[in-house]
N, C-alpha and C positions, 0 to 999 in steps of 0.2 A: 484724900482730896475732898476738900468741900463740894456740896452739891452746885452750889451758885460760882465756883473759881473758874476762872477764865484759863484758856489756855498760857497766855501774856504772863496774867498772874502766877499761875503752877512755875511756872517754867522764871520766872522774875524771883520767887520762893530758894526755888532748885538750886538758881546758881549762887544765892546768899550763902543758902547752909554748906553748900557743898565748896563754896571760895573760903570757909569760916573751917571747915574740916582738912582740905588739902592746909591749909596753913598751917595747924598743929599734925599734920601727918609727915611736914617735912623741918619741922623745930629740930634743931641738936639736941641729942641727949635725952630725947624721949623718945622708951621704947613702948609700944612696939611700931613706932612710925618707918621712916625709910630715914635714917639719921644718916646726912653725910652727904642725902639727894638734894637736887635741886629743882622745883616747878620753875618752868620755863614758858607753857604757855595753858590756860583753860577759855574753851568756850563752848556754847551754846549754838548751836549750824541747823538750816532745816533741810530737809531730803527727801524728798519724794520715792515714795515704797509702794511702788505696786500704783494705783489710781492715786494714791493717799499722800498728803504729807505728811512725815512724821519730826522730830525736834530730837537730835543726839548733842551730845554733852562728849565733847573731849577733852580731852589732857594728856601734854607734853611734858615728858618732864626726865632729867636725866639721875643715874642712880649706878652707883660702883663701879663707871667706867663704862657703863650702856646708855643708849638714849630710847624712852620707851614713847608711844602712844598707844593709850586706851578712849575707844569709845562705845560710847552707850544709850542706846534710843531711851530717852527719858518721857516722852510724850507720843501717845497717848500713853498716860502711866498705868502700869501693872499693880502698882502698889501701891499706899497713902507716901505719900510726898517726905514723913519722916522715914521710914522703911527706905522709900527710896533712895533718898540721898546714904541713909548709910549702907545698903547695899554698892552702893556704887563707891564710894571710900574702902568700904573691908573687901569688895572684888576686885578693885587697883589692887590694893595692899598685899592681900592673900596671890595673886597671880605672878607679881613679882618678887613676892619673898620665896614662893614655892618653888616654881621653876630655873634648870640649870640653862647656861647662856655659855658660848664657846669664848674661851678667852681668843682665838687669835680669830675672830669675829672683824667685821670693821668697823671701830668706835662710833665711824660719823654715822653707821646705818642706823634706821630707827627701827626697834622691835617690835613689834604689834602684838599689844595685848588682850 
């Protein structure tokens, strides 16, 4: 993060790189993405934690017969803003490729990841 970036800013950044990542994460036929899935919804929400507001970043989105949501407080950032976003693409990625999911599960529930 730059010294002088605004939160607006960081967080205006975030959702560029990270709408420009989920979209090669869910291309056909490139691996190692989630080929076959489909994004269904990403945004940017604020939440108040504790006294504080903080800014999480979700994503909907369905994959092998499951429907998942992941989210991830993006601000105040932990990390520089490149880190971040790709932290946040390879921990979708790695959490739903790793983890097993019960087939007679109910399709419409959403998973939480």
């Amino acid at each position: 993060m730059d010294v002088d970036e605004t939160r607006d800013e960081y967080v205006e950044r975030f959702s560029a790189l990270v709408g420009k990542g989920l979209d090669e994460l869910f291309v056909a036929d490139r691996l190692p993405g989630l080929v076959g899935g489909r994004l269904e919804h990403f945004a940017v929400v604020d939440k108040v934690v504790g006294k504080g507001v903080s800014v999480h970043a979700e994503t909907r989105f369905s994959f092998r017969g499951h429907r998942f949501r992941y989210e991830r407080q993006i601000w105040p950032p932990g990390f520089p803003l490149e880190i971040q976003t790709a932290l946040y693409i390879e921990h979708l990625r790695e959490r739903v490729l790793t983890r097993r999911y019960r087939e007679e599960g109910d399709p419409e529930a959403v998973i939480e990841i």
